[in-house]
ZAROFI-968343 format. One record per residue (C-alpha): x, y, z; residue in one letter. Coordinates in steps of 0.05 Angstrom, whole numbers, plus 5000, padded with zeros to 4 digits. Layout:
X	Y	Z	aa
X	Y	Z	A
...
REM end
This chain:
X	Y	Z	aa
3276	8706	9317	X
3239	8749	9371	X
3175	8717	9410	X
3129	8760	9376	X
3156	8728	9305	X
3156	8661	9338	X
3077	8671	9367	X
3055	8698	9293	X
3093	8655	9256	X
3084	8587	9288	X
3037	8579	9357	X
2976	8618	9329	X
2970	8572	9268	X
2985	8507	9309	X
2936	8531	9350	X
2884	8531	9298	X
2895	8481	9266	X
2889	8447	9320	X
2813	8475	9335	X
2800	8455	9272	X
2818	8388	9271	X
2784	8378	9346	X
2718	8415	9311	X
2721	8364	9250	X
2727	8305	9296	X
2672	8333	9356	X
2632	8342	9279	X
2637	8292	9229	X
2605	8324	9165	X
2527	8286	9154	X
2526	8244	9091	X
2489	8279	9033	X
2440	8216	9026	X
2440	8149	9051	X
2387	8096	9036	X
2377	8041	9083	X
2332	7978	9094	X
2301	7956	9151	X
2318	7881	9123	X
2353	7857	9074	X
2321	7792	9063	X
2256	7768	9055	X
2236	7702	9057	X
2161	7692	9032	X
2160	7619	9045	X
2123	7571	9007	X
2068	7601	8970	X
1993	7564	8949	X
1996	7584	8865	X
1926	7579	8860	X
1923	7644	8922	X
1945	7689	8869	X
1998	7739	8865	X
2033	7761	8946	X
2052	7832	8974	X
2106	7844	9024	X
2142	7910	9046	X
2204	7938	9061	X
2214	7995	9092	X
2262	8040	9063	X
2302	8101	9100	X
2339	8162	9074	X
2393	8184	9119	X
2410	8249	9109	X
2405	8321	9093	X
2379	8314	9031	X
2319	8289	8981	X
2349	8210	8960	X
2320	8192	8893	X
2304	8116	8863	X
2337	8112	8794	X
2314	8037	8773	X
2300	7978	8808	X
2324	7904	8783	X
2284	7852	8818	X
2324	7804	8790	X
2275	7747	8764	X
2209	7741	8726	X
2162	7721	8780	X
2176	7780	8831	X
2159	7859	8813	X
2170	7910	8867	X
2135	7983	8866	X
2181	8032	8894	X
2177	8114	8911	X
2213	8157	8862	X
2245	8197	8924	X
2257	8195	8997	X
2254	8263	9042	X
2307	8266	9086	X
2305	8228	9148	X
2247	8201	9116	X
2215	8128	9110	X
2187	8096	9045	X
2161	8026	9039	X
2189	7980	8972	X
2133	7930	8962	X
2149	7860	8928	X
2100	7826	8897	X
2107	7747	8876	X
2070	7709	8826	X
2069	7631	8853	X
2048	7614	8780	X
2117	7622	8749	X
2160	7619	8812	X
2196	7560	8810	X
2171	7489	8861	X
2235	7481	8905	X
2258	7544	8937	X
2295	7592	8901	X
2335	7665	8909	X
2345	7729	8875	X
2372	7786	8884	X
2335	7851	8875	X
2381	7917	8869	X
2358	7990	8879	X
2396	8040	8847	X
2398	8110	8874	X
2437	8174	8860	X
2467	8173	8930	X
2547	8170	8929	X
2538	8131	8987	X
2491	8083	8971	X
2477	8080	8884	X
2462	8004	8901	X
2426	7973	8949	X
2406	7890	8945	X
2347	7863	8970	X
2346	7785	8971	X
2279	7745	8956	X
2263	7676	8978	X
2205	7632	8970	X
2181	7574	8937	X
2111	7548	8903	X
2066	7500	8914	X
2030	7487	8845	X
1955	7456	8851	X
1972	7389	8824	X
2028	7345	8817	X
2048	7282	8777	X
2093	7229	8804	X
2130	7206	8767	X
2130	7273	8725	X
2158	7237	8663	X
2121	7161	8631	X
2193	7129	8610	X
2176	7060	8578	X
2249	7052	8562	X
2271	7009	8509	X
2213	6955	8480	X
2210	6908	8428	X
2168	6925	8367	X
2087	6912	8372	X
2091	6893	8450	X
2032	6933	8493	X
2063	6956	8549	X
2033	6996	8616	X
2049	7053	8665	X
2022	7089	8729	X
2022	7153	8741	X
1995	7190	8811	X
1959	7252	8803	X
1967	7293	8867	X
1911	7349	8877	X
1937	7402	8925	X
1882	7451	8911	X
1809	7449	8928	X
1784	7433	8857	X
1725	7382	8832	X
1755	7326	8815	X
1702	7302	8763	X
1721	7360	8727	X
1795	7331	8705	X
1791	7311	8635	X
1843	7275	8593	X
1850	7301	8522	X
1867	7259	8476	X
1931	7237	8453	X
1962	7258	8386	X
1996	7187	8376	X
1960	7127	8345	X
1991	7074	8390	X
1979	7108	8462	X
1922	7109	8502	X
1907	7126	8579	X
1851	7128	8626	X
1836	7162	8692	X
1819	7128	8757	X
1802	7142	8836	X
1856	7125	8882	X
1827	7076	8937	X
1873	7096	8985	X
1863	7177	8989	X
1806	7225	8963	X
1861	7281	8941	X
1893	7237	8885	X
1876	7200	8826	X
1911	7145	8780	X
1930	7156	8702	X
1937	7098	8678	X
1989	7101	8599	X
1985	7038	8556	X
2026	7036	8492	X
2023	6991	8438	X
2088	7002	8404	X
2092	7000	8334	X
2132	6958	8285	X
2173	6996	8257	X
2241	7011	8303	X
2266	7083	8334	X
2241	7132	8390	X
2177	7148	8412	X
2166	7220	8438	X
2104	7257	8454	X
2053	7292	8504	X
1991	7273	8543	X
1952	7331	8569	X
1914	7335	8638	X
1860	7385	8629	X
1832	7420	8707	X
1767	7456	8715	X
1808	7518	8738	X
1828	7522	8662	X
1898	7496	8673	X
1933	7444	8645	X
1995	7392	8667	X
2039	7365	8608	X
2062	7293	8612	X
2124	7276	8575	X
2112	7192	8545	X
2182	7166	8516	X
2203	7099	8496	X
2254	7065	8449	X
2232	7008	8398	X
2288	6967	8404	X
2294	6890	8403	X
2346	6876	8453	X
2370	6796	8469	X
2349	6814	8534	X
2293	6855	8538	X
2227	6821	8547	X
2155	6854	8546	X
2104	6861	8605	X
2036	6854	8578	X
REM end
């Protein structure tokens, strides 16, 4: 084979191929669209409910050459909504803003995961995870009057702390009354603390034998209301004695 053969047939396209390859990796092709977040967690902490709803923001960036566009987002929970753009320029920012609603988010600190979905081949989904917790205005300890099992026309007593978290007047609590014949309660100041009160549940169980089941409500000025479960179990056990 003569050198001129060899030079068309074999150097010259060696040779650029080889530019090519050197061009591709001195060039790496730009992705089409790529969104990113500045943080992928946010942790709102623990939140007052009776503040109201809470804003935070994420920003958002589009890397690349072209327009990036939000398909849906998921937050993921009921308490949490986030506002987000429909698009994202290129090389552009956007903020996602997350709002929570301490009303319905749950007491002890809790997690979800919010996705964004794009029509990037890069990114179509993107998670954002939410943290926080609520603090609700008032609490009951115990949350629950459990009178257990009692023998049949025995009165019988339980106390219950009110815990008030918010700044509400307290003289505007009201208990409403109760829906069964044999309980009654009463409300009271606690000596030892001006942000608490005493509810005081007396039963006087009933003759005939089975369970007992129903509500007490605990009506606030602020137009809420707390729920408190009363059980008990007419039963006349050899060893069960009554506490009058």
């Amino acid at each position: 084979m003569s050198k001129r053969r060899i030079l068309t047939l074999i150097v010259i396209p060696v040779l650029l191929i080889s530019g090519l390859i050197t061009v591709l990796i001195n060039n790496p092709r730009e992705p089409s669209t790529t969104l990113t977040l500045a943080q992928q967690r946010i942790d709102f902490g623990t939140l007052p409910e009776w503040e109201g709803t809470v804003t935070r923001t994420v920003t958002a960036r589009n890397i690349g050459k072209n327009t990036l566009r939000i398909l849906n987002v998921h937050t993921g929970c009921s308490y949490a909504k986030i506002t987000a753009p429909e698009q994202i320029r290129p090389n552009a920012e956007a903020a996602f803003h997350i709002i929570l609603n301490p009303e319905i988010l749950p007491v002890d600190e809790t997690t979800a995961t919010a996705t964004i979905f794009t029509d990037s081949p890069n990114t179509p989904s993107v998670n954002l995870t939410i943290v926080a917790a609520a603090k609700r205005f008032a609490t009951l300890h115990p949350n629950t009057c459990d009178f257990g099992n009692i023998r049949p026309e025995t009165t019988h007593q339980k106390e219950l702390k009110l815990s008030l978290n918010a700044p509400l007047d307290a003289s505007g609590i009201r208990l409403l009354p109760s829906n069964h014949p044999t309980l009654t309660w009463k409300l009271t100041s606690d000596s030892q603390t001006d942000t608490s009160r005493l509810i005081t549940v007396q039963l006087r169980s009933p003759q005939e034998r089975g369970r007992i089941a129903s509500l007490l409500t605990v009506a606030f000025p602020n137009e809420r209301t707390l729920t408190i479960p009363v059980t008990a179990e007419i039963a006349a056990p050899a060893n069960t004695t009554s506490t009058r």
